[in-house]
KETI-273252 format. One record per residue (C-alpha): residue in one letter; x, y, z. Coordinates in pm, whole numbers, padded with zeros to 5 digits, always signed. Layout:
residues N
AXYZ/...
//
This chain:
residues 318
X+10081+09805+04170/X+09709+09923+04273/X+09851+10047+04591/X+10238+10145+04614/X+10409+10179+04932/X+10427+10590+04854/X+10034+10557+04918/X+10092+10376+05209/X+10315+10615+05326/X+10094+10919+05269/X+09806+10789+05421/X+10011+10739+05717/X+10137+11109+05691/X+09769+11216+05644/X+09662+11047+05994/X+09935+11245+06189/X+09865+11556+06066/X+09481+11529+06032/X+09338+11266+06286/X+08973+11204+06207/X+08814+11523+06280/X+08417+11460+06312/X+08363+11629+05956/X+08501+11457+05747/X+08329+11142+05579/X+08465+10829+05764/X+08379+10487+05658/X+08408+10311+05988/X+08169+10517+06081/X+07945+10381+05834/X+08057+10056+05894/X+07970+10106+06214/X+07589+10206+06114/X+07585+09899+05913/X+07650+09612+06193/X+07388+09840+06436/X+07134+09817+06132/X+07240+09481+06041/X+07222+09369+06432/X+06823+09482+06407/X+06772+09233+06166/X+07001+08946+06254/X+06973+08928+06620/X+06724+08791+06801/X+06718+08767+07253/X+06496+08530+07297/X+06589+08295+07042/X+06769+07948+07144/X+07168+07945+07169/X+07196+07757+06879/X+06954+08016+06635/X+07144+08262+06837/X+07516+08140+06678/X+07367+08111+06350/X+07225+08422+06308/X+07538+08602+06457/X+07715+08411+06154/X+07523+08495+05879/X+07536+08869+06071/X+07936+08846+06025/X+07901+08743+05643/X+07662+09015+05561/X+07885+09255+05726/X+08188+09162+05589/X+08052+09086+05255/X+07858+09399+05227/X+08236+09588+05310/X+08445+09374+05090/X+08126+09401+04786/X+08136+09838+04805/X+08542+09866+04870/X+08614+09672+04640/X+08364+09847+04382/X+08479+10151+04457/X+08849+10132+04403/X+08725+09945+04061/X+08495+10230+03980/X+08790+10509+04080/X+09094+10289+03841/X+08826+10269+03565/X+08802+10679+03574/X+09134+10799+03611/X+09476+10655+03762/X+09497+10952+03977/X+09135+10921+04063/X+09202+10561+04200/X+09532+10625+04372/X+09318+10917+04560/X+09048+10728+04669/X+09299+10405+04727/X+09515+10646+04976/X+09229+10798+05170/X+09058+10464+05285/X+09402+10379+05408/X+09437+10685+05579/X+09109+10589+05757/X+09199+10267+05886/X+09508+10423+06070/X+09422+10539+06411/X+09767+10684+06594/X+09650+11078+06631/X+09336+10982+06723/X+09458+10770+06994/X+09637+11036+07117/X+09391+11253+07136/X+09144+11103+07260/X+09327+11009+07616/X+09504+11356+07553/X+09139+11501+07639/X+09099+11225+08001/X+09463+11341+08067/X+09437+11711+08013/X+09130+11689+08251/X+09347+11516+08522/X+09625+11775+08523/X+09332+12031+08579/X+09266+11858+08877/X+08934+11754+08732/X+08852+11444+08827/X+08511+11426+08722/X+08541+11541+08391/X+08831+11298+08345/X+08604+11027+08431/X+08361+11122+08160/X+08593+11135+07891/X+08741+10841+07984/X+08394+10713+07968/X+08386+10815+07612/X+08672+10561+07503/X+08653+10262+07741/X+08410+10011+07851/X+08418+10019+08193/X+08298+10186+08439/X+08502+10503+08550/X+08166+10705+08781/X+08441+10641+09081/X+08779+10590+08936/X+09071+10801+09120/X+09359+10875+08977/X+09571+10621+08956/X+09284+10342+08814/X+09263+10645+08534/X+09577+10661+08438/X+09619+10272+08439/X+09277+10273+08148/X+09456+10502+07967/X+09776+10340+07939/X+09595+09974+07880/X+09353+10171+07616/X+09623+10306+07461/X+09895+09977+07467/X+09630+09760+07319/X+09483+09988+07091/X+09842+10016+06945/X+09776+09659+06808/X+09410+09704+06654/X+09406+10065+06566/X+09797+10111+06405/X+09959+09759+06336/X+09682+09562+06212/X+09583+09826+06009/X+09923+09823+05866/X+10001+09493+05865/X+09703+09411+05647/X+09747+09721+05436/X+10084+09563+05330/X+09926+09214+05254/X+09591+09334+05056/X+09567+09721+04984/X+09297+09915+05107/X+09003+09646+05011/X+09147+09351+05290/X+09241+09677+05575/X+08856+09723+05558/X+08759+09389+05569/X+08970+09403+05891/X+08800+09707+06022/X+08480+09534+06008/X+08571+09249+06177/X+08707+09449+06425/X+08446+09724+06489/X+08264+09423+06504/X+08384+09260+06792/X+08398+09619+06948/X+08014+09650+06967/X+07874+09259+07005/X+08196+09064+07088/X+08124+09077+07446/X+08024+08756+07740/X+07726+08904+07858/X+07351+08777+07849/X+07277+08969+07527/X+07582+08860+07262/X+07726+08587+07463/X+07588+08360+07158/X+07495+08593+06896/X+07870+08775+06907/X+08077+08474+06963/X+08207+08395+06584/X+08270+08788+06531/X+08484+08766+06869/X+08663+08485+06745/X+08692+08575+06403/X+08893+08907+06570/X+09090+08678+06763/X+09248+08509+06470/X+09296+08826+06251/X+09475+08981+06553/X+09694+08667+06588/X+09985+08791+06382/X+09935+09165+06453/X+09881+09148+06862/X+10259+08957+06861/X+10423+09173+06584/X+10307+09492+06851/X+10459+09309+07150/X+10828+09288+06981/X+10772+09637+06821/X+10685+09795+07171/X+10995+09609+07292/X+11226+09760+07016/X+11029+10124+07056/X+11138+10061+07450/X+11516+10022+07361/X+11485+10343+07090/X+11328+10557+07390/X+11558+10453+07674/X+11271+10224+07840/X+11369+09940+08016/X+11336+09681+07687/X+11469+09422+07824/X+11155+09437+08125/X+10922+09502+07853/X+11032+09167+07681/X+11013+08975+08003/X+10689+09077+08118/X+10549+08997+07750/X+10699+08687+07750/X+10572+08611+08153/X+10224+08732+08131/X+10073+08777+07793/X+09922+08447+07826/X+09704+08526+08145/X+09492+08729+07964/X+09163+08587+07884/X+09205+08736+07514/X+09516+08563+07334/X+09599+08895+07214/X+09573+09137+07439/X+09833+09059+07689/X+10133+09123+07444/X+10128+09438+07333/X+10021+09531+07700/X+10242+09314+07864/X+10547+09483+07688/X+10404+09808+07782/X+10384+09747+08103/X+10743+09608+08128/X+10876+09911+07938/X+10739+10152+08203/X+10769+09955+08501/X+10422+09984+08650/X+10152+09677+08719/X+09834+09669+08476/X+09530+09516+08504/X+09342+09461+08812/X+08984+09453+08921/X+08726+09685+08715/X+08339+09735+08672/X+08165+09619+08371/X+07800+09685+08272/X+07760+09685+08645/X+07993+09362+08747/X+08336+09315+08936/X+08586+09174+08707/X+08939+09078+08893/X+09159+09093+08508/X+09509+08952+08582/X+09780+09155+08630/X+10048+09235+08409/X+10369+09393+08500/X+10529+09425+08846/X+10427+09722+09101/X+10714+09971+09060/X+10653+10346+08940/X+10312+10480+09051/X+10068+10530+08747/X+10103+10898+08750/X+10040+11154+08417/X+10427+11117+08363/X+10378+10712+08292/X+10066+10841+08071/X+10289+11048+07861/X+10556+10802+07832/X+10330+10571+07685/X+10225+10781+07430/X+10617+10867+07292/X+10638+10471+07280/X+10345+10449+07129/X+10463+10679+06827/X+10770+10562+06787/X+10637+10164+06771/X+10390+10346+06527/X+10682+10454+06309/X+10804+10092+06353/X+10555+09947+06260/X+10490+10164+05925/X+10866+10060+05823/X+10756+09701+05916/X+10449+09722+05682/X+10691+09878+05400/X+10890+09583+05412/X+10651+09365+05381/X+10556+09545+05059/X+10895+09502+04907/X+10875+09137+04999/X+10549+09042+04802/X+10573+09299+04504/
//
């Protein structure tokens, strides 16, 4: 086996007790310089819709190809050296597909801010991780980013990952990376990728089929193993996932939103417009720091889950 579940297992170490500290090498990263230089090329405003979807196709293919093409190469290249040399390289581009420390920290720094009492800075860092607008967000509207950053994040940057780590090694969890750093920076409805982003937004919407559902029921079970209110968290999932816009991201933030008992979603500013998001959840506790830091311990322990989840998979297909 190219990639054993050990690997699997210490790349998953490796992201708790390292993160991604801004030093070291990090292929998203350069994926992410990739689609902006690709973008240059392929997209074109003024174009007509139609030339527009095109092009954002044959943007997707070059992107993906071009990621699939040097993964793939590389892991050949490292086996053809050296076992070790391959097992190395195999277990450090898994490590950098996982994302649960630097989840945490990153609303660790917008929360540490708030319980200085500085609002301001807690808007910029939140700036730093979300899309919308937070120049004028209180409190409360912070705290309720965080914990919607954070629940749906839990499905694209720890159980995808995972998920497709188990089904194809290293090689397919980049693949996946692409397409979703992808949708990330051109999968949006506005004027300039409405037609040029569409396939990579619905590309991601398929990929994160199986993974957005598989974090809904593992935020359920995390609920019951923390002494959140589970059987809420499967309710609300079950009630409301489906009045998102996005047929993925109302599960695994449904559950959360259950599981703590507060109400999610709600009117925010994008790129300078009103958007009225359905809600999720019921109005009950008040989104305060402690509801912050509740949602991170059920976010690590449905991370645990779902590394046992993508260890079983292993055993099932090897």
């Amino acid at each position: 086996m190219i990639f054993p579940p050990w690997s699997l297992l210490m790349a998953y170490l490796l992201d708790l007790l390292v993160g991604d500290p801004r030093w070291l090498p990090h292929p998203i990263r350069w994926i992410g310089a990739w689609i902006s230089r690709c973008e240059r090329i392929f997209l074109q405003t003024h174009a007509s819709r139609l030339q527009q979807l095109v092009m954002g196709i044959l943007f997707w293919f070059s992107v993906v190809g071009a990621v699939a093409f040097f993964a793939g190469l590389a892991m050949r290249v490292a086996f053809g050296i050296h076992w070790t040399a391959g097992i190395f390289l195999s277990t450090w581009m898994a490590y950098t597909v996982l994302a649960t420390r630097s989840l945490h920290g990153e609303s660790a720094d917008v929360a540490r801010a708030l319980a200085l009492g500085d609002l301001p800075l807690a808007r910029e860092r939140l700036s730093w991780i979300v899309s919308r607008d937070t120049s004028r967000l209180e409190e409360p509207e912070i705290v309720r980013a965080l914990v919607e950053t954070v629940a749906e994040n839990i499905s694209d940057g720890i159980v995808a990952p995972l998920f497709y780590l188990a089904l194809g090694g290293p090689v397919l969890a980049m693949v996946y990376k692409a397409v979703n750093t992808m949708d990330s920076m051109v999968g949006y409805m506005n004027d300039r990728y409405r037609h040029f982003g569409w396939f990579a937004a619905k590309v991601d919407d398929w990929v994160n089929w199986v993974p957005a559902r598989a974090s809904g029921w593992l935020l359920v079970l995390g609920a019951a193993l923390t002494g959140l209110d589970w059987r809420r968290a499967q309710l609300t999932m079950k009630r409301d996932a489906h009045k998102m816009k996005s047929p993925n991201a109302g599960y695994p933030e449904g559950a959360a939103a259950g599981a703590l008992g507060v109400q999610l979603g709600g009117s925010s500013v994008y790129f300078g417009r009103k958007v009225d998001k359905p809600t999720l959840g019921d109005r009950g506790h008040p989104l305060t720091l402690k509801i912050y830091r509740q949602m991170v311990r059920l976010m690590y322990v449905t991370s645990f889950l779902a590394l046992l989840m993508a260890l079983l998979i292993m055993a099932l297909i090897s």
